[in-house]
Structures are given as C-alpha cells and as structure tokens.
VMD Tcl script that draws the C-alpha trace (Angstrom):
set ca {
  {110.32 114.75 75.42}
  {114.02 114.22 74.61}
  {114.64 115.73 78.08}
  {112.66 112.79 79.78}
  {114.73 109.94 78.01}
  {117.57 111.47 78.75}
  {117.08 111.66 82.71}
  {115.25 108.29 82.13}
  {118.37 106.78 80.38}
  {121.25 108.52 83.60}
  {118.83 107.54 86.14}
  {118.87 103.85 84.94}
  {122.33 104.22 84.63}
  {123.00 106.00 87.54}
  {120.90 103.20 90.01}
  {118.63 100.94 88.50}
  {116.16 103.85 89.75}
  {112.22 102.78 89.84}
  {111.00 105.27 87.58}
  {107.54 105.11 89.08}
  {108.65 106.76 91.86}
  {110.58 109.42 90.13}
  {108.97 112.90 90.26}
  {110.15 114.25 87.17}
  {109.39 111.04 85.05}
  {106.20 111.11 85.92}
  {105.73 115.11 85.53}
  {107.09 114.29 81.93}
  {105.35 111.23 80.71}
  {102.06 113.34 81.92}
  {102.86 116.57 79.92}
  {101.94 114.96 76.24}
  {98.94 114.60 77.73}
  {98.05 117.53 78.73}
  {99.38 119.14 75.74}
  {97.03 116.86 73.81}
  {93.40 118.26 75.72}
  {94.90 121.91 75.67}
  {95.20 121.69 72.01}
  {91.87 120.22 72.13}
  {90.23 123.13 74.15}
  {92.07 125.07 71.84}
  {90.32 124.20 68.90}
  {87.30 123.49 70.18}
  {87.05 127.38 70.99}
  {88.39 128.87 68.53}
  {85.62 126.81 66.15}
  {83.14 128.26 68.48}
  {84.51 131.96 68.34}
  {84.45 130.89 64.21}
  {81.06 129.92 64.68}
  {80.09 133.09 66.78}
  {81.68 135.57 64.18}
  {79.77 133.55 61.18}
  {76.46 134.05 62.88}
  {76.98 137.70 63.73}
  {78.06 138.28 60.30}
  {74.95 136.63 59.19}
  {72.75 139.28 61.29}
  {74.27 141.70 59.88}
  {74.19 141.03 56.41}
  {70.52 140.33 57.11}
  {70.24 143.30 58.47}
  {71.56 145.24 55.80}
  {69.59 143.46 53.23}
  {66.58 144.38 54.99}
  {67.74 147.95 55.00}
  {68.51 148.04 51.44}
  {64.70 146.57 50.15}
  {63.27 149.58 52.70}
  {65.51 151.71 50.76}
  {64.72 150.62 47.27}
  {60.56 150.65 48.59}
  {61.10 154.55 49.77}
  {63.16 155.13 46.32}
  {60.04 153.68 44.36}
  {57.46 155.29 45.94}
  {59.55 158.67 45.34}
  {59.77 158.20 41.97}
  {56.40 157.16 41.33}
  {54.77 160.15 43.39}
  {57.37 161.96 41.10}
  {55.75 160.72 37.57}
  {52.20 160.89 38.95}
  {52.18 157.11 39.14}
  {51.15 156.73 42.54}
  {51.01 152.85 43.74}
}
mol new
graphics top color blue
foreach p $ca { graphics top sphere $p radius 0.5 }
foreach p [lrange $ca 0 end-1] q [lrange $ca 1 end] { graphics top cylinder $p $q radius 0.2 }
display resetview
C-alpha cells in the first residue's frame, strides 16, 4: 500500500496526472480487495477441511466404539460358556 501513495504522491507531483487513468493506481487500489476475498476463500476452506476432519473423526470413533461393545459381547459370552453360565 505504501508503494501506491508513493507513486500516487510523484505522479501528482510530477503532472497533475489523472489517476483514473493510471495503470498501476488502479492495479493497486484493486489489490486490498482481492486480498480481502482470498482471505475469505481462505477461511472459508480451511473451516470446511475442519469440518471434514471432525466428521471423519466422528466415524471413526463410532466405529471403534462399535467394535469395542462386539468385543466386550464375545468376551462375555466366553466367560460365561467358561463358568457354565450360558446366556
């Protein structure tokens, strides 16, 4: 930004330039801009990619609960058959 005043501030020295015609000005009061939605996109993906990794860490911790109570069933039924207390 400091560049654009700068060439703003010789320019209007230089000429009395019309800075609406100037190239660079323009490029320059445009880039904020810009910068502004990319940061935007930005976040707005990586909360999605946050999003994405939450749910898939969800599945799996589902999944391994669900693993775990099969686990503990097969366990119990073991040791039941094993004291003769069949459910």
């Amino acid at each position: 930004m400091a560049c654009i005043n700068l060439h703003s501030f010789a320019i209007n020295h230089e000429n009395a330039h019309n800075f609406s015609r100037d190239r660079f000005y323009r490029q320059g009061k445009k880039y904020p801009k810009e910068q502004k939605r990319l940061e935007r996109r930005w976040h707005r993906e990586r909360h999605q990619r946050r999003a994405d990794i939450e749910h898939d860490q969800d599945e799996e911790e589902d999944i391994s609960l669900l693993e775990g109570k099969i686990t503990r069933e097969e366990l119990k039924e073991k040791l039941f058959r094993y004291v003769g207390m069949e459910e």
